[in-house]
PQR file of N, CA, C, O and H, with PARSE charges and radii, in Angstrom:
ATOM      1  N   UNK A   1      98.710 118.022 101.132 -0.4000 1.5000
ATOM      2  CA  UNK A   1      98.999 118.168  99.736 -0.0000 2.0000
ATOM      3  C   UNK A   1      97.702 118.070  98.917  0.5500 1.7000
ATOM      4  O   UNK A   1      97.525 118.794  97.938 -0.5500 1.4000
ATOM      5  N   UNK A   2      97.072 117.442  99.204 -0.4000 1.5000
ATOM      6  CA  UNK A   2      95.595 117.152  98.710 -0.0000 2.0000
ATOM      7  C   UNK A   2      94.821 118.383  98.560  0.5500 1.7000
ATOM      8  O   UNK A   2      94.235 118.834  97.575 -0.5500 1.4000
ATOM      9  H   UNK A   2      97.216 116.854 100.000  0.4000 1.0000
ATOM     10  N   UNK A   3      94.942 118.810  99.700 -0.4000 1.5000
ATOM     11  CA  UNK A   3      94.425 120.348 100.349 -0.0000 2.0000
ATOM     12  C   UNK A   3      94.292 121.174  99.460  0.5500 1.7000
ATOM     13  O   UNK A   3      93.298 121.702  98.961 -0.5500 1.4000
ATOM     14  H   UNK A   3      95.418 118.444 100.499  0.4000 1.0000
ATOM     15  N   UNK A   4      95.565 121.279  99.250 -0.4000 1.5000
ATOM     16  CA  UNK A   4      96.615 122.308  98.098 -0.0000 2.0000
ATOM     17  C   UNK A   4      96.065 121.915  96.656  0.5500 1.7000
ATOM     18  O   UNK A   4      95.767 122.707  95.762 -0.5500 1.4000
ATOM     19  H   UNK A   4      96.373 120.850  99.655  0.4000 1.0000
ATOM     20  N   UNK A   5      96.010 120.840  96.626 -0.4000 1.5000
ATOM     21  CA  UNK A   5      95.544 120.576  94.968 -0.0000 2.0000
ATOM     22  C   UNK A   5      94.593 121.314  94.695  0.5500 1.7000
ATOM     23  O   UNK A   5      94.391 122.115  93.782 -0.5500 1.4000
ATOM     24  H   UNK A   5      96.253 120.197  97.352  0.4000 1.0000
ATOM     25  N   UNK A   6      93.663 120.780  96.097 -0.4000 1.5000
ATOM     26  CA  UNK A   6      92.288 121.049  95.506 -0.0000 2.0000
ATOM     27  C   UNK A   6      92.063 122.399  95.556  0.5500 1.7000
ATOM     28  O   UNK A   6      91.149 122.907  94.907 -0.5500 1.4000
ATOM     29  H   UNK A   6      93.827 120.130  96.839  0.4000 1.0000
ATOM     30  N   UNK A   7      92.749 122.993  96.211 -0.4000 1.5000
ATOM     31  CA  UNK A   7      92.376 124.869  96.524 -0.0000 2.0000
ATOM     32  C   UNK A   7      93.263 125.050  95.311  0.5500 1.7000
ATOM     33  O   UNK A   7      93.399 126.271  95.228 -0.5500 1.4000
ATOM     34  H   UNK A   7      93.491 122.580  96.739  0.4000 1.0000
ATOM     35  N   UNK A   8      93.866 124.541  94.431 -0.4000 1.5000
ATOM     36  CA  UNK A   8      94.668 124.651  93.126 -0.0000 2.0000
ATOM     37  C   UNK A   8      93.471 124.626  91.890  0.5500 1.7000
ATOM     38  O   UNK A   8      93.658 125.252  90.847 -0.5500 1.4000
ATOM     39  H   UNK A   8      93.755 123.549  94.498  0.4000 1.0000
ATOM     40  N   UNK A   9      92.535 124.030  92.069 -0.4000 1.5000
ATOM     41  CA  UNK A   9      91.575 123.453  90.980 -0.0000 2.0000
ATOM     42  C   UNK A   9      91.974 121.514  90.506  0.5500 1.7000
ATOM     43  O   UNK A   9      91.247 120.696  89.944 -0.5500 1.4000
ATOM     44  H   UNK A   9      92.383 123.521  92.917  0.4000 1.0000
ATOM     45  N   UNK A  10      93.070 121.403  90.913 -0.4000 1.5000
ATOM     46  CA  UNK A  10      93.015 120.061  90.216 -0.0000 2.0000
ATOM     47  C   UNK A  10      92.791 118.977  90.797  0.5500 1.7000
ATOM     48  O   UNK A  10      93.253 117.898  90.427 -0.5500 1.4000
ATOM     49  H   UNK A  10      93.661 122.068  91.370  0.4000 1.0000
ATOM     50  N   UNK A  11      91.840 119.197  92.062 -0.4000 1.5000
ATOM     51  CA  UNK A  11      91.124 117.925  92.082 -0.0000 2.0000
ATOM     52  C   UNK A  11      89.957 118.535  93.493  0.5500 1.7000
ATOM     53  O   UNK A  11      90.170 119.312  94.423 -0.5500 1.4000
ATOM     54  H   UNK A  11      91.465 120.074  92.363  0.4000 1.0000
ATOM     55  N   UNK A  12      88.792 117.801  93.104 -0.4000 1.5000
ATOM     56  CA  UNK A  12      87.967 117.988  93.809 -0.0000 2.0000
ATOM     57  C   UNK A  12      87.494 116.762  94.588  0.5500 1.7000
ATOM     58  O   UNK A  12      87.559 115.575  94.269 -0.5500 1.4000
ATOM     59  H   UNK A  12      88.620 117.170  92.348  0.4000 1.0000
ATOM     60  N   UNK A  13      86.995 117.344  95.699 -0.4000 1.5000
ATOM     61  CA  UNK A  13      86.488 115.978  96.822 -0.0000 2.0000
ATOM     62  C   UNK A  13      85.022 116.367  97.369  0.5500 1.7000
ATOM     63  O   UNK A  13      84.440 117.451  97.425 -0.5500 1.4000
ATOM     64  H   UNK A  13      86.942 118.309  95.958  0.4000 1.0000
ATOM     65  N   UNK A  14      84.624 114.966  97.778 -0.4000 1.5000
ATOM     66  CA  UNK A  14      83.016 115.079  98.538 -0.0000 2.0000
ATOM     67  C   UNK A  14      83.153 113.983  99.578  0.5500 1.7000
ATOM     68  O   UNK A  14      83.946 113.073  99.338 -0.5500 1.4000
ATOM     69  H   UNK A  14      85.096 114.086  97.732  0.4000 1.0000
ATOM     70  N   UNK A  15      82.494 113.977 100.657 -0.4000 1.5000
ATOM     71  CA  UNK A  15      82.854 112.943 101.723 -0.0000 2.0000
ATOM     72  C   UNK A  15      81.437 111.993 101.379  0.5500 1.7000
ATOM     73  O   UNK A  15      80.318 112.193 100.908 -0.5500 1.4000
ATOM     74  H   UNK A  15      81.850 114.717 100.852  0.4000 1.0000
ATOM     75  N   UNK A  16      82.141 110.970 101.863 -0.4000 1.5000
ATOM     76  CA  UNK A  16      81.391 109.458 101.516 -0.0000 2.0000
ATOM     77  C   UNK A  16      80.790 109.165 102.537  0.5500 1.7000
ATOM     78  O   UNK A  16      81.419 109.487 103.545 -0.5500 1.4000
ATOM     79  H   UNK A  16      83.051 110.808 102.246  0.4000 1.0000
ATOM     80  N   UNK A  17      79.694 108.617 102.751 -0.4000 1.5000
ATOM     81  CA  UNK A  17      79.087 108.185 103.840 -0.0000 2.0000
ATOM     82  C   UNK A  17      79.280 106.878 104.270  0.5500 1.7000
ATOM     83  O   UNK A  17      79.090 106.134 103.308 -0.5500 1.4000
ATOM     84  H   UNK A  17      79.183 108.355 101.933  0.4000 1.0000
ATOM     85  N   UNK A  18      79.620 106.149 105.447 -0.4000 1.5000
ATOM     86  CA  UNK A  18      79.857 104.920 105.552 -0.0000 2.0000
ATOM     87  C   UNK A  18      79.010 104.670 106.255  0.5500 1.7000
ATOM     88  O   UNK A  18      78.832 105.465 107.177 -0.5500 1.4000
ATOM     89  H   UNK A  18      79.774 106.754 106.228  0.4000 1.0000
ATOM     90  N   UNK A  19      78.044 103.392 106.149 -0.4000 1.5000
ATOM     91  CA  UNK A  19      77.642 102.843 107.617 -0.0000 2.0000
ATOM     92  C   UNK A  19      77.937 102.175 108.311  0.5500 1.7000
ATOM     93  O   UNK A  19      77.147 101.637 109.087 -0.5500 1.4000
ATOM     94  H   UNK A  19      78.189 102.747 105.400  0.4000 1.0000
ATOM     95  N   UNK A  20      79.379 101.924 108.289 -0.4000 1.5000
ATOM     96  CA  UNK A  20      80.333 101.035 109.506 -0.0000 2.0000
ATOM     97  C   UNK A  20      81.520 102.073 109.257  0.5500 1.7000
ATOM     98  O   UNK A  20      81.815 102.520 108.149 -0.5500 1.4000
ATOM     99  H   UNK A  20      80.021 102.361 107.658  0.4000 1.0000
ATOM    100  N   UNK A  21      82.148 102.386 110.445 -0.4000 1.5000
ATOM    101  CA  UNK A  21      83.101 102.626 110.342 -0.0000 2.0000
ATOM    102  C   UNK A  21      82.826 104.317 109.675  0.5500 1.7000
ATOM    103  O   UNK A  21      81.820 104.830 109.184 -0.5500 1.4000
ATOM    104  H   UNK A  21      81.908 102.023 111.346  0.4000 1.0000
ATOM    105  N   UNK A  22      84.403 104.923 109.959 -0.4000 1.5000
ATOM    106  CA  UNK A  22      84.264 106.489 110.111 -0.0000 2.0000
ATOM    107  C   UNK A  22      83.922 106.788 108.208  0.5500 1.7000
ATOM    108  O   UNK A  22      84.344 106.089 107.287 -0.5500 1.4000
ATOM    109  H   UNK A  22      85.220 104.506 110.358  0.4000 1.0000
ATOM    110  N   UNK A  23      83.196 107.822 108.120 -0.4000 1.5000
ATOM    111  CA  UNK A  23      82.978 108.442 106.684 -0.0000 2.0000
ATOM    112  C   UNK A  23      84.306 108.906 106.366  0.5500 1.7000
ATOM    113  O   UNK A  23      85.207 109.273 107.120 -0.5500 1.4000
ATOM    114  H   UNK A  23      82.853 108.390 108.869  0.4000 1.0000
ATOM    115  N   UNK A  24      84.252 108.808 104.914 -0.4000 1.5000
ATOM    116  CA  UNK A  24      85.888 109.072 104.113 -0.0000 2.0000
ATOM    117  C   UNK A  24      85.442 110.247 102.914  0.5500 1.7000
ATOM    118  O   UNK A  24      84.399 110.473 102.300 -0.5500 1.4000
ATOM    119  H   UNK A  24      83.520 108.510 104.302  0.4000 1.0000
ATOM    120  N   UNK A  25      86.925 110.907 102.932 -0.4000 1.5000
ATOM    121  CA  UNK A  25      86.959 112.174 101.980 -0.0000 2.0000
ATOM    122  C   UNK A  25      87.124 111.761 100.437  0.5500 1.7000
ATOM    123  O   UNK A  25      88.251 111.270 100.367 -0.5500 1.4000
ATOM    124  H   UNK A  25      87.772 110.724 103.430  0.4000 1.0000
ATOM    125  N   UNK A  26      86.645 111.738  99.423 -0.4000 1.5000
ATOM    126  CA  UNK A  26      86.897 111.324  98.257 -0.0000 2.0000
ATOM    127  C   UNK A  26      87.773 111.898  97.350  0.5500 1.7000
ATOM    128  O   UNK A  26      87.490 113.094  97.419 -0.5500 1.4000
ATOM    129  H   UNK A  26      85.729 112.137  99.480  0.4000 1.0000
ATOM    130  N   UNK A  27      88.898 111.738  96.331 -0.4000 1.5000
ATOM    131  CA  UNK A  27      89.059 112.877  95.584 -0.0000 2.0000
ATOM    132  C   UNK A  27      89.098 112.301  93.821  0.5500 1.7000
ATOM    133  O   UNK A  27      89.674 111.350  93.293 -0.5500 1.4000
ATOM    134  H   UNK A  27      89.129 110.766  96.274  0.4000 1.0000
ATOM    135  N   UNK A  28      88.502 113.018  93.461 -0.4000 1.5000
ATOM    136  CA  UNK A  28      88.987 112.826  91.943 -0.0000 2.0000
ATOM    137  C   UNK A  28      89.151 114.367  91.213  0.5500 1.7000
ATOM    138  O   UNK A  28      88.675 115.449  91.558 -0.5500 1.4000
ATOM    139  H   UNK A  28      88.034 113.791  93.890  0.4000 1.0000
ATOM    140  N   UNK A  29      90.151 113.953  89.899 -0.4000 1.5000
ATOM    141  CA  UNK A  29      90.715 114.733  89.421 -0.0000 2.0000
ATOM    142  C   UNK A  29      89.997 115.636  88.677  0.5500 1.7000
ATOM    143  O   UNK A  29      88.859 115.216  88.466 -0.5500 1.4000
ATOM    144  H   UNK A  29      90.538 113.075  89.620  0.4000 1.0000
ATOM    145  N   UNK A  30      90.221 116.730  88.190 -0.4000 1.5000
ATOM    146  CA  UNK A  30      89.377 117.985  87.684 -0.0000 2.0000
ATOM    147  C   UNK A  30      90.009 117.971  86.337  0.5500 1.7000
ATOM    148  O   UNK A  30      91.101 117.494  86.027 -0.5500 1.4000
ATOM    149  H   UNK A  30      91.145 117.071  88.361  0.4000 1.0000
ATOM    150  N   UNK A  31      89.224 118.514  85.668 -0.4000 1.5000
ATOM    151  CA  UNK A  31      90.006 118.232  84.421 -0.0000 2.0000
ATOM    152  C   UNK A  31      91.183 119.394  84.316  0.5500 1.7000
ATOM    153  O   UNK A  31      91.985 119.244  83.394 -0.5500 1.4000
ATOM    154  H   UNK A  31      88.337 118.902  85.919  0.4000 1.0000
ATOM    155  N   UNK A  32      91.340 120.459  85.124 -0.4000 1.5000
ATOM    156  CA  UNK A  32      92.753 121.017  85.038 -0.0000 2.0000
ATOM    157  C   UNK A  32      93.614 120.047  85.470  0.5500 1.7000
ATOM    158  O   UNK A  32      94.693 119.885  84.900 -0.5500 1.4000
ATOM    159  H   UNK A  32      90.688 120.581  85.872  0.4000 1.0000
ATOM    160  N   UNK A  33      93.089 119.012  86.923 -0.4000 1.5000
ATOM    161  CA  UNK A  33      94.128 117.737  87.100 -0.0000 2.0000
ATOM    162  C   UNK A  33      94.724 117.290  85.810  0.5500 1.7000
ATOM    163  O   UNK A  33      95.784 117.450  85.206 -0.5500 1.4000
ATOM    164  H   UNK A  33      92.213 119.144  87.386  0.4000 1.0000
ATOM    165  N   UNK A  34      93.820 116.787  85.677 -0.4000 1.5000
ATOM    166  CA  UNK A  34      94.410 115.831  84.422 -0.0000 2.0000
ATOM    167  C   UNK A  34      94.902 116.026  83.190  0.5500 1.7000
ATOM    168  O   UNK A  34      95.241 115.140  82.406 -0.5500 1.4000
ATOM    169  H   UNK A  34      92.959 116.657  86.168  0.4000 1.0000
ATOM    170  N   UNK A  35      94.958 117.684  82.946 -0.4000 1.5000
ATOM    171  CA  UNK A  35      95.912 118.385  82.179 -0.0000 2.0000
ATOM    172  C   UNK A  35      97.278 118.810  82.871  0.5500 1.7000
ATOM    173  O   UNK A  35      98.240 119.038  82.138 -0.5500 1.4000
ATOM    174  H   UNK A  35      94.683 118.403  83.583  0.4000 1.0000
ATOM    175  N   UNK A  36      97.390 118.911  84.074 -0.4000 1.5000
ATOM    176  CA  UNK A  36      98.868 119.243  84.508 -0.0000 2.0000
ATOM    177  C   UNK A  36      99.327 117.657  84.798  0.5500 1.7000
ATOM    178  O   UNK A  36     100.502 117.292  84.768 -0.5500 1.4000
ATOM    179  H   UNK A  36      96.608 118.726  84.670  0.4000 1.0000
ATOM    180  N   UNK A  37      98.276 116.848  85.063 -0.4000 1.5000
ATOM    181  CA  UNK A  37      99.222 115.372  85.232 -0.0000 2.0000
ATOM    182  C   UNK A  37      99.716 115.162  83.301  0.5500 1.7000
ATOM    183  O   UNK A  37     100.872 114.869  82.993 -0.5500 1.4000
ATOM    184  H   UNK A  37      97.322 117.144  85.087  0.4000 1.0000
ATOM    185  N   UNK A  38      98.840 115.335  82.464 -0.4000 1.5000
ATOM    186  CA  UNK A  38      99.278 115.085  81.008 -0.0000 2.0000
ATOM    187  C   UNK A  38     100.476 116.089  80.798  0.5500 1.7000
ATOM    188  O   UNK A  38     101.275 115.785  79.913 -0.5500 1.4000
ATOM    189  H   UNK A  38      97.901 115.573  82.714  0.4000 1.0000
ATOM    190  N   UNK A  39     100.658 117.050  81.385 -0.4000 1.5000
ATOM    191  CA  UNK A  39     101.556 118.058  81.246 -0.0000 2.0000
ATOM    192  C   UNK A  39     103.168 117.409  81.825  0.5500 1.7000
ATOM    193  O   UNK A  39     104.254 117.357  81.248 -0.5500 1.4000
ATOM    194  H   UNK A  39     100.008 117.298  82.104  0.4000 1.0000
ATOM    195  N   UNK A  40     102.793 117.023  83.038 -0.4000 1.5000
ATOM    196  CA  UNK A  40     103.688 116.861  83.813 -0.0000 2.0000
ATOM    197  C   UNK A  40     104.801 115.136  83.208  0.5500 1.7000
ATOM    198  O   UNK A  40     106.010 114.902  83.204 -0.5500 1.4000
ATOM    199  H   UNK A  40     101.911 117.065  83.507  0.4000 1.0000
ATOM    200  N   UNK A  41     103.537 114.298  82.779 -0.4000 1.5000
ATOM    201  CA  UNK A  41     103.970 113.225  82.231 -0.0000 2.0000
ATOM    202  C   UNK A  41     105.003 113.387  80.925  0.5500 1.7000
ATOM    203  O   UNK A  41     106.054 112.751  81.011 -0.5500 1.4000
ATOM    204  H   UNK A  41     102.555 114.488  82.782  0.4000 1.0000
ATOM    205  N   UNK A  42     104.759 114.284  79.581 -0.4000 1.5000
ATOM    206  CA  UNK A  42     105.522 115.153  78.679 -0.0000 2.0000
ATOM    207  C   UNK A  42     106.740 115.172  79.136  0.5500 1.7000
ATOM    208  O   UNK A  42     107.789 114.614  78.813 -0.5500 1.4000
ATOM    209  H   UNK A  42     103.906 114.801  79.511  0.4000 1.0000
ATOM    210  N   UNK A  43     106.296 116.204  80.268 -0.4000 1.5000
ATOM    211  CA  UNK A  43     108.316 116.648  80.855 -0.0000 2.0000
ATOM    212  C   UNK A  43     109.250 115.643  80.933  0.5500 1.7000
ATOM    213  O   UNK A  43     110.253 115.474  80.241 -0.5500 1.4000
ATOM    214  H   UNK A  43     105.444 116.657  80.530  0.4000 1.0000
ATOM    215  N   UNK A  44     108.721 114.849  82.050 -0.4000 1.5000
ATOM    216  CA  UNK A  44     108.961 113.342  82.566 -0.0000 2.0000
ATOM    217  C   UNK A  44     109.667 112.178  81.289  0.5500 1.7000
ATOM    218  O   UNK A  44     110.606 111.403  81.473 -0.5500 1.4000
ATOM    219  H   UNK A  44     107.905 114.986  82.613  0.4000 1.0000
ATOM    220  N   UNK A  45     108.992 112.344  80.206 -0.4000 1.5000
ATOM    221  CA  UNK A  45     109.328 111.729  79.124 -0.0000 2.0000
ATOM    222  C   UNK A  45     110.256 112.171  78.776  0.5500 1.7000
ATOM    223  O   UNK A  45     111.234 111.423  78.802 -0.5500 1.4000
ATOM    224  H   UNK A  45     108.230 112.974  80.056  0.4000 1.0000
ATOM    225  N   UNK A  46     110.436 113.445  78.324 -0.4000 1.5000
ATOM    226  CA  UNK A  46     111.168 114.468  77.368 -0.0000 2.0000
ATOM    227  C   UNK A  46     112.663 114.441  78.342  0.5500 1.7000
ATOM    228  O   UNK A  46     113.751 114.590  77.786 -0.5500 1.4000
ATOM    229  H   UNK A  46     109.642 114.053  78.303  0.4000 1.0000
ATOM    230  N   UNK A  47     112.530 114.197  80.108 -0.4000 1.5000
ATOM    231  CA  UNK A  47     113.602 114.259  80.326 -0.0000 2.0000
ATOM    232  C   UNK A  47     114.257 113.005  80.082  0.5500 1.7000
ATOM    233  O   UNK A  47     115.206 112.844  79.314 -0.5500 1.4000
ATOM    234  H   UNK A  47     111.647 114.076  80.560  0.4000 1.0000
ATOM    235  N   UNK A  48     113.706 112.141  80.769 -0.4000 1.5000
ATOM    236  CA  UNK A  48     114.151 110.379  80.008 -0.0000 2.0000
ATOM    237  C   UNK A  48     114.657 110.114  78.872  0.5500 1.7000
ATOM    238  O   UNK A  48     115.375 109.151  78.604 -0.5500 1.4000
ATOM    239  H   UNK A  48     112.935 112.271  81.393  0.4000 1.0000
ATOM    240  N   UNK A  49     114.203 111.190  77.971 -0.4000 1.5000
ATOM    241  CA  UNK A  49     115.217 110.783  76.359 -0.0000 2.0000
ATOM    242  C   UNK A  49     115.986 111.319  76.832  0.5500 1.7000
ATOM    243  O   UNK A  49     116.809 110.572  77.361 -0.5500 1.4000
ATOM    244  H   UNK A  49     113.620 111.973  78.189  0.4000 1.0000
ATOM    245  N   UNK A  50     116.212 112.514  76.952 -0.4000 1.5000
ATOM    246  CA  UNK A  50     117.332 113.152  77.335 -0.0000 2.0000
ATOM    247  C   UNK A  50     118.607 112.429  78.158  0.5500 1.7000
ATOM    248  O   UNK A  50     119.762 112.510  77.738 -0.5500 1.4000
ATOM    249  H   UNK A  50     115.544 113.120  76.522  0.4000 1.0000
ATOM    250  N   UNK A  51     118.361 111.944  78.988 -0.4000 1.5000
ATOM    251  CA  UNK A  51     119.131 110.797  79.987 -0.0000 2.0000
ATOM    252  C   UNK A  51     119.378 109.616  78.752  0.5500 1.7000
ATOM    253  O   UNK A  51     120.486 109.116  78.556 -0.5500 1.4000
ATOM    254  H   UNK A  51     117.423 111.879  79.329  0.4000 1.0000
ATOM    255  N   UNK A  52     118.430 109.341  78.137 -0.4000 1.5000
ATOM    256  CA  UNK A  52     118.302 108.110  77.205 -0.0000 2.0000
ATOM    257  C   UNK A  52     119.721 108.358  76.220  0.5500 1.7000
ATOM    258  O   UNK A  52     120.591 107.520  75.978 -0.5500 1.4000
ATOM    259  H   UNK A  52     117.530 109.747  78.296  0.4000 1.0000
ATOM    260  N   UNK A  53     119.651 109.771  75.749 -0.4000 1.5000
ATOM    261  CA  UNK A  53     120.638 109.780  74.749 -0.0000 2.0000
ATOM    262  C   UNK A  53     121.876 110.402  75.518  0.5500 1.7000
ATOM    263  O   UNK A  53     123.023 110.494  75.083 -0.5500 1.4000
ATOM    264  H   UNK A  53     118.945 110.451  75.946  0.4000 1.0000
ATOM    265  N   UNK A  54     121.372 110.837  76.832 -0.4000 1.5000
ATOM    266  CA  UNK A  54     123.500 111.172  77.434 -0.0000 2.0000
ATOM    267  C   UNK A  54     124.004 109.730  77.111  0.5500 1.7000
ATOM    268  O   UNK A  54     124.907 109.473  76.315 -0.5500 1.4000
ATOM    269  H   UNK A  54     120.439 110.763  77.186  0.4000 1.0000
ATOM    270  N   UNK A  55     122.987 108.443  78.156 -0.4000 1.5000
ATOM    271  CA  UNK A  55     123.546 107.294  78.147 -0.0000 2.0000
ATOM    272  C   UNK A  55     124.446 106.632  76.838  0.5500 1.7000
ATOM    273  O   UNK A  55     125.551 106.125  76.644 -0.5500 1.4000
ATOM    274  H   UNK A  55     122.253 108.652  78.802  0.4000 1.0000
ATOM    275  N   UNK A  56     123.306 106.960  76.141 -0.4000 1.5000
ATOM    276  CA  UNK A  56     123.718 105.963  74.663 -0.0000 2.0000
ATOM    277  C   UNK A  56     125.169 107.409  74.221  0.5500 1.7000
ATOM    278  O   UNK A  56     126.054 106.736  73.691 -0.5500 1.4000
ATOM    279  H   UNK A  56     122.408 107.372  76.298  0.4000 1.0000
ATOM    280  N   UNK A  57     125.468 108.332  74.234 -0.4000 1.5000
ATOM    281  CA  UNK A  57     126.311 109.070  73.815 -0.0000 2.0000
ATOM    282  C   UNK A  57     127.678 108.891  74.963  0.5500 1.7000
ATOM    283  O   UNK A  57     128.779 108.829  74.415 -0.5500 1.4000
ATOM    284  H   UNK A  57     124.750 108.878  74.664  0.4000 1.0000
ATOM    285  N   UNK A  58     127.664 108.817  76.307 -0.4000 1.5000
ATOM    286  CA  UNK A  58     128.621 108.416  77.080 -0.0000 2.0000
ATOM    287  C   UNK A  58     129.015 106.679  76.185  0.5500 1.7000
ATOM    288  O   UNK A  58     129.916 106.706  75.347 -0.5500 1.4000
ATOM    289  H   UNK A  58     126.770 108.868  76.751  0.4000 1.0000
ATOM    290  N   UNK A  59     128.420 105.562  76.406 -0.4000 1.5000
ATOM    291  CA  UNK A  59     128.535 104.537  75.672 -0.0000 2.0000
ATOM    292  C   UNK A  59     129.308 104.317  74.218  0.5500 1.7000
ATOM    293  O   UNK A  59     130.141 103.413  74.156 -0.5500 1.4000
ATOM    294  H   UNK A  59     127.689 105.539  77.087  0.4000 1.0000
ATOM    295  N   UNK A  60     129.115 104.905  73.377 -0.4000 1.5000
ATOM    296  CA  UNK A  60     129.229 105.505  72.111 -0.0000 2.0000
ATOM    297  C   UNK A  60     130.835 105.882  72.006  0.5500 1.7000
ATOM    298  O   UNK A  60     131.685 105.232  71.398 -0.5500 1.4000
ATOM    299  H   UNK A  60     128.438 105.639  73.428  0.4000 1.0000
ATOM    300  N   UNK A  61     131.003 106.944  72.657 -0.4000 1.5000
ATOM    301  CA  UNK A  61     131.890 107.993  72.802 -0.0000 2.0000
ATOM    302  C   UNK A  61     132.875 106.995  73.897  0.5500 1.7000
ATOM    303  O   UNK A  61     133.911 106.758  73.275 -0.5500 1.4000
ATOM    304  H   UNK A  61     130.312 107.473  73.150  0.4000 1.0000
ATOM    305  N   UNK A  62     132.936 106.303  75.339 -0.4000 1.5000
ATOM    306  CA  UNK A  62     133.830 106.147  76.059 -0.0000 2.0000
ATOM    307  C   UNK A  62     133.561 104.756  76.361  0.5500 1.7000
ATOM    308  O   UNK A  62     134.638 104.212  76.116 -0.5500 1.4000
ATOM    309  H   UNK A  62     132.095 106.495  75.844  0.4000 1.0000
ATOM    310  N   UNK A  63     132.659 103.759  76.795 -0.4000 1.5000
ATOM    311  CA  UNK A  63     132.703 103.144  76.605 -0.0000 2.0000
ATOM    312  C   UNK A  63     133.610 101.685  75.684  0.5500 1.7000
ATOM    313  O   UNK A  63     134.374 100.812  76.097 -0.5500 1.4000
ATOM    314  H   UNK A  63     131.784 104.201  76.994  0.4000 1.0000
ATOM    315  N   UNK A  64     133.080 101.985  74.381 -0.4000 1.5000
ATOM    316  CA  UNK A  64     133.699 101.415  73.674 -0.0000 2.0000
ATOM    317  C   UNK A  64     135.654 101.694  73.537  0.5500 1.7000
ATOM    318  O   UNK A  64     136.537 100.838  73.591 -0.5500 1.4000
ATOM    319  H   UNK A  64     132.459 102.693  74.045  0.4000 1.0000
ATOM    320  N   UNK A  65     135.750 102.835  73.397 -0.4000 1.5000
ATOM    321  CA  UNK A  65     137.598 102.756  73.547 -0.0000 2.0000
ATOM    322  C   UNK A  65     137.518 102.158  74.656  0.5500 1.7000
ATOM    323  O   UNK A  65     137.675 100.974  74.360 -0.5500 1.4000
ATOM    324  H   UNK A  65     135.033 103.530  73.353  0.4000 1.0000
ATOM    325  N   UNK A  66     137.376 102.233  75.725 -0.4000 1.5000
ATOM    326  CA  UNK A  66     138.284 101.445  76.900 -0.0000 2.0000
ATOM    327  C   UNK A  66     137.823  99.645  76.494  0.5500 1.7000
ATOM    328  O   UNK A  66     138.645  98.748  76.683 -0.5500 1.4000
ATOM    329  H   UNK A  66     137.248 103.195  75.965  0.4000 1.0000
ATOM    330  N   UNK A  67     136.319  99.341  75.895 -0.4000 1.5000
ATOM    331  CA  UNK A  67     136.723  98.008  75.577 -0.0000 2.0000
ATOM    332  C   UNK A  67     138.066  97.496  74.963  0.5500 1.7000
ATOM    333  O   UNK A  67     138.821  96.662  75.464 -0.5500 1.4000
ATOM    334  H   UNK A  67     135.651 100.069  75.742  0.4000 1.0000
ATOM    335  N   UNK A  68     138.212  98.158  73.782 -0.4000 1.5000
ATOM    336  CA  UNK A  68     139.609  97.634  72.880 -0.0000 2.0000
ATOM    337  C   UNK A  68     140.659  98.485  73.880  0.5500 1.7000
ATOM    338  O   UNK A  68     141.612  98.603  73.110 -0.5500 1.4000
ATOM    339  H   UNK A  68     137.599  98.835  73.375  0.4000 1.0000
ATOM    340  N   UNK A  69     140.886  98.855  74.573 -0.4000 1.5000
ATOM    341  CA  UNK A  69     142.340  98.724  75.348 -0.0000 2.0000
ATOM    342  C   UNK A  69     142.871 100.197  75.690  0.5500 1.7000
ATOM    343  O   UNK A  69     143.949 100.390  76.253 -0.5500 1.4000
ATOM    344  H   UNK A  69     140.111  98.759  75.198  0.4000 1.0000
ATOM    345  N   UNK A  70     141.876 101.353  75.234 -0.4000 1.5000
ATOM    346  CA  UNK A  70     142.451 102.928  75.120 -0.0000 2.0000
ATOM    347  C   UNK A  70     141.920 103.289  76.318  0.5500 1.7000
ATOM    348  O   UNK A  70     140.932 102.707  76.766 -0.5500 1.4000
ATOM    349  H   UNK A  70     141.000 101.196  74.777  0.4000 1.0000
ATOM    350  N   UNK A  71     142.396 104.080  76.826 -0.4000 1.5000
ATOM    351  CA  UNK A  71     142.829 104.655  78.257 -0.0000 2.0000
ATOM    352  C   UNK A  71     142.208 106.446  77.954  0.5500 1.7000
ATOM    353  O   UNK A  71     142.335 107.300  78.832 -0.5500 1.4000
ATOM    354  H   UNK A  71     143.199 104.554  76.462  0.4000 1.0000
TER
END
């Protein structure tokens, strides 16, 4: 998946040199990353209200009658 990002543009890597132990691949984000993660976070939100207000509208709407006794 990493792979994919990075042949995507949104994130680039360079390998690290260790002197113990095996060398490691690095990655940080590109700034197209960090516009589809800001992108992606939006949606994420935008769907959560959405859920936010079914909840509070199921509640609202059915909830409350069956407290006082309606069927």
């Amino acid at each position: 998946m990493l792979r994919r990002m990075e042949k995507g543009g949104l994130l680039a890597s360079k390998w690290e040199k260790k002197e113990s132990g095996a060398d490691r691949r690095v990655y940080t984000l590109t700034k197209a990353g960090v516009k589809a993660l800001q992108e992606g976070l939006e949606m994420v939100k935008k769907r959560r209200q959405l859920m936010d207000n079914l909840v509070q509208f199921y509640d609202t709407h059915f909830t409350e009658k069956k407290k006082g006794g309606e069927k």
